[in-house]
N, C-alpha and C positions, 0 to 999 in steps of 0.2 A: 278816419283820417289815415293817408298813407304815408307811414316812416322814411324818412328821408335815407336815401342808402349812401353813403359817404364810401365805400367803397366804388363803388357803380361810375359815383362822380369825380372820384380823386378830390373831394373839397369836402368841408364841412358846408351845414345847411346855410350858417352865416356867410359863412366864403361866395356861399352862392349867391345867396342876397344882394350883399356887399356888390359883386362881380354886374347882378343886373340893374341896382341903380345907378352903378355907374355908366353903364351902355347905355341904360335910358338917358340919364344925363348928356350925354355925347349925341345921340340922337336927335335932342331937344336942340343943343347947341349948333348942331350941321343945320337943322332945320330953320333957325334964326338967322343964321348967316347964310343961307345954301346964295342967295343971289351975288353977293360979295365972293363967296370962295369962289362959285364959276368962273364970274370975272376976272380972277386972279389965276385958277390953276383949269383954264379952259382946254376941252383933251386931256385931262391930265386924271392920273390914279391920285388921289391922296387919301392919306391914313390919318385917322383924327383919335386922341387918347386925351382922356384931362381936357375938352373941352378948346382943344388946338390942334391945328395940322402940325404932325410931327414930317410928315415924310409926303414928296409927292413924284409923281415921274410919267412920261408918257407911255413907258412901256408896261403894262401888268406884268409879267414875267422878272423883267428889271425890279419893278419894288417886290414881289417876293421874294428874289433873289437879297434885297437889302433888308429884308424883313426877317429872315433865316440869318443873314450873317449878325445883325443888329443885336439893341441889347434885348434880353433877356423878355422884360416885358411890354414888351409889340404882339405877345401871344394873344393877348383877347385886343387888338385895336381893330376899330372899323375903315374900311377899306371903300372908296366910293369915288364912280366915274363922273367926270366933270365935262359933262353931256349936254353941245350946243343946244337939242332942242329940247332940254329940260326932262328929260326921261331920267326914271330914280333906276341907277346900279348899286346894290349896296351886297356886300362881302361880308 
């Protein structure tokens, strides 16, 4: 088994854990609703964290711009294009 290197990752092995059931989470949740969010943020960037859209915008450039000024933990939120012909963009 290979030692988990907490340096390497800046986290502890939990941290890391912790960090991918929660994306999967998020994952699961975009994928439940993906018909609904289109609907709503059609064209649109949105950022989902917890299982909700925190942030959406039509420009890419614009939401990382709000994503960089924002708080603090948008660093690990998933980022996905809200693409009329259903094509998956995921950040």
């Amino acid at each position: 088994m290979v030692e988990f290197d907490e340096k390497k990752w800046g986290m502890t092995a939990e941290e890391m854990r912790k960090g991918l059931e929660l994306f999967n989470q998020d994952l699961d949740w975009y994928y439940s609703n993906q018909t609904r969010l289109r609907k709503r943020y059609l064209r649109q960037w949105i950022v989902v964290q917890r299982k909700k859209v925190v942030m959406a915008d039509e420009s890419y450039e614009r939401l990382l711009s709000k994503l960089r000024d924002g708080p603090k933990g948008y660093s690990r939120a998933k980022i996905f294009y809200m693409d009329p012909a259903g094509n998956e963009t995921i950040y």
